[in-house]
GUDREN-906220 format. One record per residue (C-alpha): x, y, z; chain; residue in one letter. Coordinates in steps of 0.5 Angstrom, whole numbers, plus 500, padded with zeros to 3 digits. Example, Ala and Ser with C-alpha at 12.3 -4.5 7.8 and 13.67 -1.06 7.14 Angstrom:
<recs>
<rec <525; 491; 516>; 'A'; 'A'>
<rec <527; 498; 514>; 'A'; 'S'>
</recs>
This chain:
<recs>
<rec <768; 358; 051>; 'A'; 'X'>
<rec <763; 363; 051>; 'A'; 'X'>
<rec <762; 370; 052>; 'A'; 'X'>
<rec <757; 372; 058>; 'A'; 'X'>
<rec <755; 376; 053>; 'A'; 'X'>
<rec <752; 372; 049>; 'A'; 'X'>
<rec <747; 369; 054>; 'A'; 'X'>
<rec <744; 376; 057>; 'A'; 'X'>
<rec <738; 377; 055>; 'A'; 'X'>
<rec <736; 383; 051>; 'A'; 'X'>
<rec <733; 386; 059>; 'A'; 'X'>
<rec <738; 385; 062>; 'A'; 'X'>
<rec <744; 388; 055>; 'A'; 'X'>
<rec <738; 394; 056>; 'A'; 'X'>
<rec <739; 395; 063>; 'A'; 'X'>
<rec <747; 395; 062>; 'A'; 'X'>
<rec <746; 401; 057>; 'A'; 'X'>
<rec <743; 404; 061>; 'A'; 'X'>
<rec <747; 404; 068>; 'A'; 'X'>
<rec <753; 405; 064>; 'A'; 'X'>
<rec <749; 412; 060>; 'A'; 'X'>
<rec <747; 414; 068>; 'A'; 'X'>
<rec <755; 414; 070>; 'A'; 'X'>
<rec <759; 414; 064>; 'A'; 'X'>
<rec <766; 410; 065>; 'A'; 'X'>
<rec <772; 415; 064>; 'A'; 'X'>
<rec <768; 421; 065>; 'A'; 'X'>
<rec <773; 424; 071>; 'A'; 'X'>
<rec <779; 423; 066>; 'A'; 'X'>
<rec <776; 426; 061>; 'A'; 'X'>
<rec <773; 431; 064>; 'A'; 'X'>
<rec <779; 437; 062>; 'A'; 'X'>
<rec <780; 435; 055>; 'A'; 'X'>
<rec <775; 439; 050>; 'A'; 'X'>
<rec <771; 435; 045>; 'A'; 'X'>
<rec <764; 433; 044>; 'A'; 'X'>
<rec <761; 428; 050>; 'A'; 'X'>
<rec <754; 424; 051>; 'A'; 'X'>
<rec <749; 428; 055>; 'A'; 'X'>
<rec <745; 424; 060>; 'A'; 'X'>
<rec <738; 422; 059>; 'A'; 'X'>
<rec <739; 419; 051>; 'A'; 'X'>
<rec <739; 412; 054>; 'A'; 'X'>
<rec <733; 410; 050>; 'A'; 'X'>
<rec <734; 414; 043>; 'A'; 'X'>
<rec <741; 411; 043>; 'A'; 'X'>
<rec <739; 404; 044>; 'A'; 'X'>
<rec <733; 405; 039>; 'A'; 'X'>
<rec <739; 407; 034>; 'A'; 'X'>
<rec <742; 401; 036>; 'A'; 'X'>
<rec <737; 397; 034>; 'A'; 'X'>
<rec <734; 395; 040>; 'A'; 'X'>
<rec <728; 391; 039>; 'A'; 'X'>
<rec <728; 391; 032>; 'A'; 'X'>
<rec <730; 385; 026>; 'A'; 'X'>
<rec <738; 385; 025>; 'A'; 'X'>
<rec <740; 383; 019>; 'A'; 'X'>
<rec <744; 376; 018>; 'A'; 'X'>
<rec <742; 374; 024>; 'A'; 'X'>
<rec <746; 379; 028>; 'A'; 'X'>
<rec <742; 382; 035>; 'A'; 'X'>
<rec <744; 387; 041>; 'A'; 'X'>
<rec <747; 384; 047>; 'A'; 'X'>
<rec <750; 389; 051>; 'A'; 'X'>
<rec <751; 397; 050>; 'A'; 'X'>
<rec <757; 402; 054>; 'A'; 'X'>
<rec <757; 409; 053>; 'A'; 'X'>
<rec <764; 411; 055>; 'A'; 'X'>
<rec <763; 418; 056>; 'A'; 'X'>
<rec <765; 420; 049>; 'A'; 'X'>
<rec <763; 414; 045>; 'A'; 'X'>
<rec <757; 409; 045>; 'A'; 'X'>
<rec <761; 401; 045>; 'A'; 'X'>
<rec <754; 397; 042>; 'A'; 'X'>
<rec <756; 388; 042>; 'A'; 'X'>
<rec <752; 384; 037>; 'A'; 'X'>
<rec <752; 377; 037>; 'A'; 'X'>
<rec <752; 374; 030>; 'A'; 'X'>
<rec <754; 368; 027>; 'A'; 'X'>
<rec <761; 369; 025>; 'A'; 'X'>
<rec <762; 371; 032>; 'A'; 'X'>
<rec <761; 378; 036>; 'A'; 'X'>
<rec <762; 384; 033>; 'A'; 'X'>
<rec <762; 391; 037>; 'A'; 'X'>
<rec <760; 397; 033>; 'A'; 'X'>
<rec <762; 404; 036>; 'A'; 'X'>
<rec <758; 410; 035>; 'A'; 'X'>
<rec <762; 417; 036>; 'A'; 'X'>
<rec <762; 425; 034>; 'A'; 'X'>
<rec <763; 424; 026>; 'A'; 'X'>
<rec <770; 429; 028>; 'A'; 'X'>
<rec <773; 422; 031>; 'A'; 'X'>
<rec <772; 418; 024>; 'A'; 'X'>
<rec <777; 414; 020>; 'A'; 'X'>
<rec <777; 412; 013>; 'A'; 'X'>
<rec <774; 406; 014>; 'A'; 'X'>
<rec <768; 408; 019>; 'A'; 'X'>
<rec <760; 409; 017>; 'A'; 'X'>
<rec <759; 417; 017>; 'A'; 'X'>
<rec <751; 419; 019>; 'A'; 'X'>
<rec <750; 427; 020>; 'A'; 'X'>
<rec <751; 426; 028>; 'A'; 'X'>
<rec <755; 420; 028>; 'A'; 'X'>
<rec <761; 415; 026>; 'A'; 'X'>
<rec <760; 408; 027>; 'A'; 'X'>
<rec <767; 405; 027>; 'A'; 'X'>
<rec <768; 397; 028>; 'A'; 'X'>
<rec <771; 395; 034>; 'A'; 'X'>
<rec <772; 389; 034>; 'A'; 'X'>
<rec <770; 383; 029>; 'A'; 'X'>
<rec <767; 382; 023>; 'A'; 'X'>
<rec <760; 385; 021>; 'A'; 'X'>
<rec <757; 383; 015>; 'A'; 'X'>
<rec <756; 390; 011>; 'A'; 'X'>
<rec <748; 389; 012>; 'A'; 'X'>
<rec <749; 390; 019>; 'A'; 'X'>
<rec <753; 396; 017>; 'A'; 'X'>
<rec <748; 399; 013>; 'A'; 'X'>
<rec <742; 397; 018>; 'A'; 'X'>
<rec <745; 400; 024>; 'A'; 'X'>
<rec <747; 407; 019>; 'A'; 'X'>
<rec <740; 407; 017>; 'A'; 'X'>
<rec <737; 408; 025>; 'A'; 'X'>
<rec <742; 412; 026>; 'A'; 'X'>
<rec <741; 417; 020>; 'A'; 'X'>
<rec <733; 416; 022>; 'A'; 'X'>
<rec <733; 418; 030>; 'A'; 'X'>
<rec <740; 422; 030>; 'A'; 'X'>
<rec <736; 428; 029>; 'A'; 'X'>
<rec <734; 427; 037>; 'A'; 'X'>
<rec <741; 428; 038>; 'A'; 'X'>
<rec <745; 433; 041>; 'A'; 'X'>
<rec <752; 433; 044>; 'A'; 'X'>
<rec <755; 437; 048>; 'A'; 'X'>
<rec <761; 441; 047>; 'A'; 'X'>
<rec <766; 441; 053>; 'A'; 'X'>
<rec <773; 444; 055>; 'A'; 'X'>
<rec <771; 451; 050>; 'A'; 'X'>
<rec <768; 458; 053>; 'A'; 'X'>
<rec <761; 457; 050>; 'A'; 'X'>
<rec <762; 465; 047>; 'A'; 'X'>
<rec <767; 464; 043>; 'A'; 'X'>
<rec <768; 463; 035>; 'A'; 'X'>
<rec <771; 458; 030>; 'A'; 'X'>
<rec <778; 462; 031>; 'A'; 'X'>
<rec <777; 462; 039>; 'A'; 'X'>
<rec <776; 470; 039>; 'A'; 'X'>
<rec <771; 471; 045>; 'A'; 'X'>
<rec <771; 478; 042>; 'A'; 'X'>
<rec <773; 482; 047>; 'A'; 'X'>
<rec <779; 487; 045>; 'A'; 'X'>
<rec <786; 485; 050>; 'A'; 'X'>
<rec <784; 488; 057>; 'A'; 'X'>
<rec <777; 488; 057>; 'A'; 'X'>
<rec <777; 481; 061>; 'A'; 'X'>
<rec <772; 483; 068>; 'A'; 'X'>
</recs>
């Protein structure tokens, strides 16, 4: 049997993307914890890093798109099968993900061939610069060690 998501047309994989950047899944859970999140408004520079309308390699092409709140969950139809690539804060990568300046891109799940990696490595690392996160859960004035810079006390 196969997945609904390889009979969505490429309007309606868009459209999913796009709902899900306007209100992320697990954003009121999240929303205490400190990191980095995906911002509003970044729905057509993520679904151009994700390849939206361009030629995939090895037949692979985007069918469906989530952001998560912290991560971006894109699905491509490829020959051997369905593969999801996440796209997170680079912090967030492991031995095995792709790194770019402003992104990891972890395999989720399937096998994708290497080319579709590099593929999507190379978008990415041409639109990241776009890209902001936001950092959350941190007081905006503090530095790399936490200090606000105000001596104990001195809190108004």
């Amino acid at each position: 049997m196969r997945s609904l998501h390889g009979f969505l047309t490429r309007a309606a994989a868009i459209g999913v993307l796009a709902a899900c950047c306007a209100a992320p899944v697990g954003a009121a859970e999240d929303a205490d914890t400190a990191g980095y999140v995906i911002p509003p408004g970044q729905e057509e520079l993520l679904l151009t890093m994700l390849g939206r309308g361009a030629s995939l390699p090895d037949g692979c092409s985007l069918t469906d798109g989530r952001v998560e709140y912290r991560t971006v969950k894109a699905t491509y139809a490829c020959p051997l099968g369905d593969v999801v690539i996440a796209l997170s804060h680079p912090e967030t990568g492991t031995d095995t993900s792709t790194a770019t300046e402003r992104f990891a891109l972890i395999v989720d799940s399937g096998s994708p061939p290497d080319s579709l990696i590099d593929a999507l490595a190379a978008n990415v690392h041409k639109q990241e610069g776009s890209f902001e996160w936001v950092k959350i859960g941190e007081p905006e004035d503090a530095d790399a060690d936490g200090d606000t810079g105000e001596a104990p006390g001195d809190a108004r």
